[in-house]
C-alpha positions as CSV (number, residue, x, y, z in Angstrom):
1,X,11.8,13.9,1.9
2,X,8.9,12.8,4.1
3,X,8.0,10.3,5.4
4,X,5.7,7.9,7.7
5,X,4.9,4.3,8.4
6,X,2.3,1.8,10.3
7,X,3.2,-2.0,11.3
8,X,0.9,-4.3,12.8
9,X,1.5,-7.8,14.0
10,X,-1.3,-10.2,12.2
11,X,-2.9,-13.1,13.4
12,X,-2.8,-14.8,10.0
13,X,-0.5,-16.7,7.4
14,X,2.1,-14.8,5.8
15,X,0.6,-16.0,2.8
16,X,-2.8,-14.2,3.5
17,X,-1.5,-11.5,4.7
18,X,0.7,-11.2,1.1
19,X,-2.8,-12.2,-0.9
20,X,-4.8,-8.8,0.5
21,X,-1.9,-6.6,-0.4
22,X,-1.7,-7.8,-4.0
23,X,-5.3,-8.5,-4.6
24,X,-6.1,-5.8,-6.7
25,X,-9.8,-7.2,-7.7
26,X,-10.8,-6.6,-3.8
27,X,-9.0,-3.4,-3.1
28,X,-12.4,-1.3,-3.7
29,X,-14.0,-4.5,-1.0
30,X,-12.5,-3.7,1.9
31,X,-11.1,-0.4,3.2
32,X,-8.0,-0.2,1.3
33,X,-8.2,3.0,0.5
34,X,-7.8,2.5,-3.3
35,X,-11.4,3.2,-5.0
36,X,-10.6,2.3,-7.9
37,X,-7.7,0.0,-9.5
38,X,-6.8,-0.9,-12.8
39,X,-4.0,-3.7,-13.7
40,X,-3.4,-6.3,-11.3
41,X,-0.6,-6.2,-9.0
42,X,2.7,-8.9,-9.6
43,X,6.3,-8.0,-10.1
44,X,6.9,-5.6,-13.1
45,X,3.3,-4.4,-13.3
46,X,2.3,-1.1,-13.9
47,X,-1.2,-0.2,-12.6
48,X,-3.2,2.7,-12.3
49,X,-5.0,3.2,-8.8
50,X,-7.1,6.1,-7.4
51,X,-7.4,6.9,-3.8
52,X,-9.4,8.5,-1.5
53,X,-7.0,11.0,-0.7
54,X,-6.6,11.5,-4.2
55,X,-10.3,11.8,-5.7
56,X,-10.4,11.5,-8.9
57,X,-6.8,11.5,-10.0
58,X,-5.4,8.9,-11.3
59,X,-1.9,7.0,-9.9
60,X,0.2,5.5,-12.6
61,X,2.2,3.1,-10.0
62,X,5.1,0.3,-10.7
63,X,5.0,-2.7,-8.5
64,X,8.3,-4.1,-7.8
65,X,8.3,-7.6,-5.7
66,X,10.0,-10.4,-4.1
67,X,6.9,-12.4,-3.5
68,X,5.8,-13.0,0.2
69,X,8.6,-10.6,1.8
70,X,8.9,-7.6,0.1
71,X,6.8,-5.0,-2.3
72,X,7.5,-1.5,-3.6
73,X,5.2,0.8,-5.4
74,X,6.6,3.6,-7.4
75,X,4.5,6.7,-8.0
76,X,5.8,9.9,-9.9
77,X,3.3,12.2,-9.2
78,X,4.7,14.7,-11.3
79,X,7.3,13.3,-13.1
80,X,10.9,14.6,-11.8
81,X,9.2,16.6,-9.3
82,X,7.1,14.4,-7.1
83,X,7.1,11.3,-6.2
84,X,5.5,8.6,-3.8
85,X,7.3,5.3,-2.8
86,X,5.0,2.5,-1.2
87,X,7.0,-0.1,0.5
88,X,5.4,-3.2,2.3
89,X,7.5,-5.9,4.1
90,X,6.9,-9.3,6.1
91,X,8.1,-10.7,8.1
92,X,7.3,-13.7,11.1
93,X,7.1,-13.1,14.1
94,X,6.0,-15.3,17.1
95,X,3.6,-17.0,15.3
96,X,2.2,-13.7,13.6
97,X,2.7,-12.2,10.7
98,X,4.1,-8.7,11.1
99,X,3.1,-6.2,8.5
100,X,5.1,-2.6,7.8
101,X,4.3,-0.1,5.2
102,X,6.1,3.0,4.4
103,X,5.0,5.7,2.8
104,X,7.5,8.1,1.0
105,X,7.6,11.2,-0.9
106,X,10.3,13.4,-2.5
107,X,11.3,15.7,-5.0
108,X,11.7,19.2,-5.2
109,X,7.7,19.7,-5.5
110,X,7.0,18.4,-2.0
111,X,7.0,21.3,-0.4
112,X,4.7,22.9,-2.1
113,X,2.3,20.1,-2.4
114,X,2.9,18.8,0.6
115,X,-1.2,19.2,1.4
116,X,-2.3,17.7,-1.7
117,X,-0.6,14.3,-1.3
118,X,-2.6,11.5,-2.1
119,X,-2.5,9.7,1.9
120,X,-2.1,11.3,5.2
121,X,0.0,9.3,8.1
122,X,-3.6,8.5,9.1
123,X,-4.4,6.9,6.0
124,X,-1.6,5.2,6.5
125,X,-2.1,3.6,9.9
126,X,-6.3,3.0,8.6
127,X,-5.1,1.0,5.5
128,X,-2.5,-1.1,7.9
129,X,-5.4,-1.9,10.3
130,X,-7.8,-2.6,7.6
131,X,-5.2,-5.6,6.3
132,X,-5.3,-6.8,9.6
133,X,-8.9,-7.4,9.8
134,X,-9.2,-8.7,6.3
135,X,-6.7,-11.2,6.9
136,X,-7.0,-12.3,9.7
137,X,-11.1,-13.1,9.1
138,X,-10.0,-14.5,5.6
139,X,-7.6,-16.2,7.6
140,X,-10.0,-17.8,10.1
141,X,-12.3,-18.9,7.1
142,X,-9.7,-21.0,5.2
């Protein structure tokens, strides 16, 4: 298995912070790193993303949630062989918000395709900072 993560405290609402993660229409607005999503993102959804990372493959990814605190996205790259595990948790913090994703990836495949994963641990840290920014000036404007 590999695997990296990004936190980041946020100077915004939990609440915020929890409405640019699973705002799937504004994904392709800010810099996500999703270019294109189809489905919208609740608790037993199933949605198909694209990313840069990826180009022009498609993601078939299951959201599991417990609203506010906790989100997992599933992705079986190739089914059995390779797959990607998203998982984003809040929690407050002095007044902040602090945000941690962790990206994950297994299965027999991943050596072999370990250079054709669909994020980097940089893409990583850039999407993390990017939900900073948009919630904290989405923040500020509510």
């Amino acid at each position: 298995m590999q695997s990296f993560e990004s936190e980041e405290p946020i100077n915004a609402r939990s609440s915020t912070v929890w409405g640019v993660i699973t705002d799937a229409g504004n994904f392709t607005v800010w810099e996500s790193g999703i270019t294109w999503v189809d489905g919208e993102v609740f608790n037993g959804a199933l949605i198909r993303i694209r990313t840069v990372g990826g180009g022009r493959r498609t993601f078939r990814t299951h959201v599991r949630q417990l609203p506010g605190q906790v989100m997992i996205w599933k992705t079986r790259l190739l089914p059995g062989l390779l797959t990607w595990t998203r998982t984003y948790s809040l929690s407050p913090h002095a007044g902040l918000t602090h945000l941690r994703v962790k990206d994950a990836f297994g299965g027999p495949l991943l050596t072999v395709a370990k250079d054709t994963l669909p994020v980097s641990e940089q893409d990583l840290y850039s999407y993390v900072a990017a939900v900073r920014r948009r919630a904290e000036l989405l923040d500020r404007q509510a």
